[in-house]
C-alpha positions as CSV (number, residue, x, y, z in Angstrom):
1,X,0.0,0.0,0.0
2,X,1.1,3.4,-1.2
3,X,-0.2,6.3,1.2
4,X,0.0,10.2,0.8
5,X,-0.4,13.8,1.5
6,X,-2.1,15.4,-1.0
7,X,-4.1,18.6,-2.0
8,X,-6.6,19.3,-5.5
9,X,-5.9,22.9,-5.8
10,X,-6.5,25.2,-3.1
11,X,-8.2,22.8,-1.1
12,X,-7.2,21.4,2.5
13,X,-4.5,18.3,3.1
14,X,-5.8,15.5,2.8
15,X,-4.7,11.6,3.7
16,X,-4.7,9.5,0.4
17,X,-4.6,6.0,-1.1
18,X,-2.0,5.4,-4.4
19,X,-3.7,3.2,-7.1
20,X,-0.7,2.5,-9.8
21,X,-1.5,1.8,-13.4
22,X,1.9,0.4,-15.0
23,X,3.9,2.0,-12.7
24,X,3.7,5.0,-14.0
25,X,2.6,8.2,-12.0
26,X,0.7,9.9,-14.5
27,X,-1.6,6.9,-14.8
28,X,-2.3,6.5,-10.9
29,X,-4.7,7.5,-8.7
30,X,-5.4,8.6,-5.7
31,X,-8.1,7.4,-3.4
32,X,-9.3,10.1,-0.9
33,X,-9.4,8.5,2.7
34,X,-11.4,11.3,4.4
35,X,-14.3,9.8,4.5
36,X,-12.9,7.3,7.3
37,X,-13.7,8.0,10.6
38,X,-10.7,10.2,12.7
39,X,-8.6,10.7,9.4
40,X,-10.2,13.5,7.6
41,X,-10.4,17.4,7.9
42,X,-8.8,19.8,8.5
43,X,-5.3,19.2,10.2
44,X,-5.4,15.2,8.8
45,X,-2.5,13.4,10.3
46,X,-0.5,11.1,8.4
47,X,1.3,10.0,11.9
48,X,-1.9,9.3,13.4
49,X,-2.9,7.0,10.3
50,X,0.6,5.1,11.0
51,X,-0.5,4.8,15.0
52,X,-4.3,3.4,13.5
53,X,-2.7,1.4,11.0
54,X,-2.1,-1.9,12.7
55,X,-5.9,-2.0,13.5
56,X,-7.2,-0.9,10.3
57,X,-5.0,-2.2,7.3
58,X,-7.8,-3.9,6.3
59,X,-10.2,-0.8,6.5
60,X,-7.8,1.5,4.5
61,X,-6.8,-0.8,1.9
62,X,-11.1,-1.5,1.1
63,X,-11.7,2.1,1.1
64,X,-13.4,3.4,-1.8
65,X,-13.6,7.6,-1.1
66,X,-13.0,10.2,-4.1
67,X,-10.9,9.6,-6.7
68,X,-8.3,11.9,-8.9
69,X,-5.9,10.9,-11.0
70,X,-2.1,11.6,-9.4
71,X,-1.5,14.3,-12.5
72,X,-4.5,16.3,-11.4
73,X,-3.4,16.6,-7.7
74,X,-0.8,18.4,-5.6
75,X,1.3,15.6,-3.5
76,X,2.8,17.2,0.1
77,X,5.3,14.8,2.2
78,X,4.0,12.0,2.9
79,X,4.5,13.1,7.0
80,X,5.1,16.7,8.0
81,X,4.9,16.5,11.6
82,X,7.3,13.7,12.9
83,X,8.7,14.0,16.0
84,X,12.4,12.8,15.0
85,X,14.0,13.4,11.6
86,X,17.7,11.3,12.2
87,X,19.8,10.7,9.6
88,X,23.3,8.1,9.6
89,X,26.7,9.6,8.3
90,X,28.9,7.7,6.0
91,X,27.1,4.4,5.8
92,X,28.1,3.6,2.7
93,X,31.1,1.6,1.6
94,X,32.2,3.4,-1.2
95,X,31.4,7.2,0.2
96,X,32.9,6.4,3.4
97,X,36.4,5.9,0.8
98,X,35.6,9.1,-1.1
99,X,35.8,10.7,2.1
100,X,38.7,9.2,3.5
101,X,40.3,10.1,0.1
102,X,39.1,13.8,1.0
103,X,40.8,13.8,4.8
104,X,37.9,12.7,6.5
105,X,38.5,10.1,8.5
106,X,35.7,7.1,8.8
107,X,33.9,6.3,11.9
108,X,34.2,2.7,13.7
109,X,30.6,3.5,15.2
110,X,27.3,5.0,13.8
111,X,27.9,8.4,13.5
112,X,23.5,10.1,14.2
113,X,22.4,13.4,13.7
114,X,19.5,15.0,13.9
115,X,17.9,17.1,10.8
116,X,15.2,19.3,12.4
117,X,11.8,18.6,11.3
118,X,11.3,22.1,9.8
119,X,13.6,20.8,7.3
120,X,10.8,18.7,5.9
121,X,9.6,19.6,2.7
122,X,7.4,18.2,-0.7
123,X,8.3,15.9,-2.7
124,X,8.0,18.6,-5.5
125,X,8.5,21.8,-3.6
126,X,11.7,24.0,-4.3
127,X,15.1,23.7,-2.5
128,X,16.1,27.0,-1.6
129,X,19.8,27.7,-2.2
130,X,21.0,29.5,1.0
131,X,22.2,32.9,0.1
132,X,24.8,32.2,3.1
133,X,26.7,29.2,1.1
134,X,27.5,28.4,-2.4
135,X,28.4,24.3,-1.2
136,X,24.4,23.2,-1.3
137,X,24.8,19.4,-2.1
138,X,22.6,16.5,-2.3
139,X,22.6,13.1,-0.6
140,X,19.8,10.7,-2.7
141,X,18.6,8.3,1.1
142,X,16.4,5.6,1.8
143,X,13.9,6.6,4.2
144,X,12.3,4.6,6.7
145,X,9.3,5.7,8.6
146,X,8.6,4.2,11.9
147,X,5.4,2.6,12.5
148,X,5.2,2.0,16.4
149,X,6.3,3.2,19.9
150,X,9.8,1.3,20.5
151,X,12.8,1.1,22.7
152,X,15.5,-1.2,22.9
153,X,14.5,-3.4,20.1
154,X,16.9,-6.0,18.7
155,X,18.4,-6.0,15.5
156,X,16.0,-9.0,14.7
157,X,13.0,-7.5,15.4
158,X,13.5,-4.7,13.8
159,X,11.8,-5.2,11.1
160,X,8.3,-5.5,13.0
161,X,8.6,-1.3,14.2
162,X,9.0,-0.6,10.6
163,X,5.7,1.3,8.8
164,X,7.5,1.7,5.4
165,X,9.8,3.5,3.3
166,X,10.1,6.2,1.1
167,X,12.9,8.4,-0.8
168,X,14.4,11.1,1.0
169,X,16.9,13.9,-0.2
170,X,19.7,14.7,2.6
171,X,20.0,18.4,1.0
172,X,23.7,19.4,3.0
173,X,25.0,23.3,3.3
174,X,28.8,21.6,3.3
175,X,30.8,24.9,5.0
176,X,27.9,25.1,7.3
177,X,28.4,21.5,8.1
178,X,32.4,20.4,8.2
179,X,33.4,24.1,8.9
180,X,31.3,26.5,10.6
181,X,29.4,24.1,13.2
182,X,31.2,21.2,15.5
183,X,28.1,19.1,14.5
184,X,25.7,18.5,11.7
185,X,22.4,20.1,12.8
186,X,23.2,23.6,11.6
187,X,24.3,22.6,7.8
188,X,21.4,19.7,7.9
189,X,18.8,21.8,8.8
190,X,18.5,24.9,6.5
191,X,14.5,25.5,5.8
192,X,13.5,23.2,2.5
193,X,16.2,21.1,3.0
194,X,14.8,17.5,3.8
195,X,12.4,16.8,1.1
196,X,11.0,13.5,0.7
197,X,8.3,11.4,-0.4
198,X,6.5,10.9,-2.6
199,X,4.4,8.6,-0.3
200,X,4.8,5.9,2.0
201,X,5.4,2.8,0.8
202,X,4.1,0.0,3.3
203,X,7.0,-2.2,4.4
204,X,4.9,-5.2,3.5
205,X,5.5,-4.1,-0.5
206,X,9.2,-4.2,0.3
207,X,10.6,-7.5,0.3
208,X,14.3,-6.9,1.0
209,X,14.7,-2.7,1.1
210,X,18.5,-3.4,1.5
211,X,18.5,-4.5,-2.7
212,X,17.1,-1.4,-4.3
213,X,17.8,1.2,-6.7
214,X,18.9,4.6,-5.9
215,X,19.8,7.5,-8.8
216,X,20.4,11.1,-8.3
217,X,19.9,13.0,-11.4
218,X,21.1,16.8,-11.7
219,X,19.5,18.0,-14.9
220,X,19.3,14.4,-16.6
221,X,23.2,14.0,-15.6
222,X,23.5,10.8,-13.2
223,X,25.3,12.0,-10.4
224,X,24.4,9.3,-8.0
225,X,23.7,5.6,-8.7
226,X,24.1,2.4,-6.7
227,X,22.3,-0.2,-4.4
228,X,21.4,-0.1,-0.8
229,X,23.1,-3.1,-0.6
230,X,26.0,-1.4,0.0
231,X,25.2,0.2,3.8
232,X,28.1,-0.7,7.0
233,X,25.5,-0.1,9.1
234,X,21.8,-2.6,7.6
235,X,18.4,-0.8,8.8
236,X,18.3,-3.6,11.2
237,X,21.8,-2.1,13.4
238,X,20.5,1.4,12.6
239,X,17.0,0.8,14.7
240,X,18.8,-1.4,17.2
241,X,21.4,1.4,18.3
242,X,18.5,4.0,18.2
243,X,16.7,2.4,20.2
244,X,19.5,1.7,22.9
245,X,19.2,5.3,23.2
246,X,15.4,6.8,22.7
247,X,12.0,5.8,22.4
248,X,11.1,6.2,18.8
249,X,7.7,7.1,17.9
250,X,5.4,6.5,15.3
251,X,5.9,8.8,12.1
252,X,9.6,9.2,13.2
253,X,12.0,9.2,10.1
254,X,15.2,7.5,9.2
255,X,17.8,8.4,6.8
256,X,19.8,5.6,6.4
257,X,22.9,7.0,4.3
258,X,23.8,8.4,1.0
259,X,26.0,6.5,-1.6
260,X,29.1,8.1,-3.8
261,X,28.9,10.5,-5.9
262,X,28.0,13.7,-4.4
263,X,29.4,17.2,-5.3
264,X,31.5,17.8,-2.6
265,X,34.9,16.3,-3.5
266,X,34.2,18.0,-7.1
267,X,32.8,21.1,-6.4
268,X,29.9,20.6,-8.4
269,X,27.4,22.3,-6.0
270,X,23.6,22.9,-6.5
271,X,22.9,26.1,-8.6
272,X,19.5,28.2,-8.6
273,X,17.8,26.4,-11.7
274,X,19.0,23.1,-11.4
275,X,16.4,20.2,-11.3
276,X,17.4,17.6,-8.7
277,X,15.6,14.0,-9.1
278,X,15.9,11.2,-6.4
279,X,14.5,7.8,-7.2
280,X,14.6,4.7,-5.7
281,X,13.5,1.4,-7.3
282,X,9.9,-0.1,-6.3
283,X,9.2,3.6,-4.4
284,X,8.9,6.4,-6.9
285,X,11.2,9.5,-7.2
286,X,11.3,12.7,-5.9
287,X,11.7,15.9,-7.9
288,X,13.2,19.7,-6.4
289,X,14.1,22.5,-8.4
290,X,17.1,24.7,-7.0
291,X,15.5,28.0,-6.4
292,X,17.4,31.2,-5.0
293,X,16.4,33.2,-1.7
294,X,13.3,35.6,-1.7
């Protein structure tokens, strides 16, 4: 199951249902879930459908509300009001040697930080370039959203806190990051900086999310492209050391790591006008033009 954020026109959020036709977006649908009881009007909470969801798979997937088709509609993220955006650093093989290659050295542990949640943005809303940095990079991530209260799971049950997945963009401001602050936050957090989406895809449609997919495309050009299979640190360890440390709460949001590629040991930063596409294999692609400040 495929669920969303999503407006027609003007009109309020609403919580949504994706109906694919061949895969493609422009011949889906989406299946307006107001009508069910505590998940419509105003305010509608994605994170409370992920608390409910347990209970009433069954009720959401038969749903039969208003229908549009996806190219007619306005898709928000998926969740806008987690309480935890965290995100791992160099938990990829082959990044973690492009920045050793660069002086930085690679961490023996999982290195967390936090992206604040005011990051969060569309999954086809601008980026804005800060007019404080020209070193705006990108970082194509699986997401994982968590479905359930947890603390101190083990790796091998993991799986069972897991509501589903989605594709995330780890925008980075690299001088506010590496130079200007001793930790991540500041250069992780700039406003439009987190985008993600474009829905939630049920874990129970992802048989192994640790085999999939991910390209980064700036203006056509490939910048990023490799498997997850590739993590140090599988989604498993990720939730287990979390949860050694915090409660994690449904609608909370992972970022498990980025691959190579990105423009930092180049230089070749974001620019305004620049279209930046994320997509990852079996959970649709995400889409941000590079915008300049107001």
């Amino acid at each position: 199951m495929k669920l969303a954020r999503f407006r027609i026109g003007d009109g309020p959020v609403r919580l949504g249902r994706i109906e694919m036709s061949a895969g493609e977006i422009d011949a889906g649908e989406i299946v307006d879930l107001s009508g069910l009881p505590g998940l419509g009007g105003p305010g509608a909470s994605m994170r409370r459908l992920l608390e409910e969801l347990p209970e009433r798979r069954a009720e959401i997937t038969a749903a039969e509300g208003e229908r549009s088709p996806l190219a007619e509609v306005r898709l928000e993220a998926p969740i806008d009001d987690p309480q935890k955006y965290l995100a791992i650093g160099m938990n990829y093989r082959e990044h973690a040697e492009e920045a050793r290659l660069a002086g930085i050295p690679v961490p023996e542990h999982q290195i967390w930080f936090n992206k604040q949640v005011s990051c969060i943005a569309g999954p086809f809303d601008d980026i804005v370039k800060p007019a404080v940095s020209d070193a705006l990079d990108y970082e194509i991530e699986l997401g994982v959203v968590i479905g359930e209260r947890c603390r101190d799971v083990p790796a091998e049950r993991a799986h069972e806190v897991i509501a589903g997945y989605l594709v995330a963009n780890d925008v980075s401001v690299r001088d506010w990051l590496q130079q200007r602050s001793p930790t991540f936050t500041l250069g992780k957090s700039f406003d439009t900086h987190g985008p993600i989406g474009p829905w939630i895809t049920t874990a129970d449609e992802v048989p192994d999310p640790e085999a999939l997919l991910m390209t980064l495309t700036v203006d056509g050009e490939v910048r990023q492209s490799h498997r997850t299979d590739d993590m140090i640190h599988g989604i498993a360890a990720q939730i287990a050391e979390l949860t050694t440390v915090m409660t994690l709460m449904p609608g909370d949001l992972i970022a498990t790591g980025t691959p190579s590629g990105i423009g930092a040991p180049t230089g070749a930063f974001l620019k305004p006008g620049h279209i930046v596409r994320a997509e990852i294999e079996g959970l649709g692609a995400i889409e941000n033009r590079v915008v300049a400040p107001d």
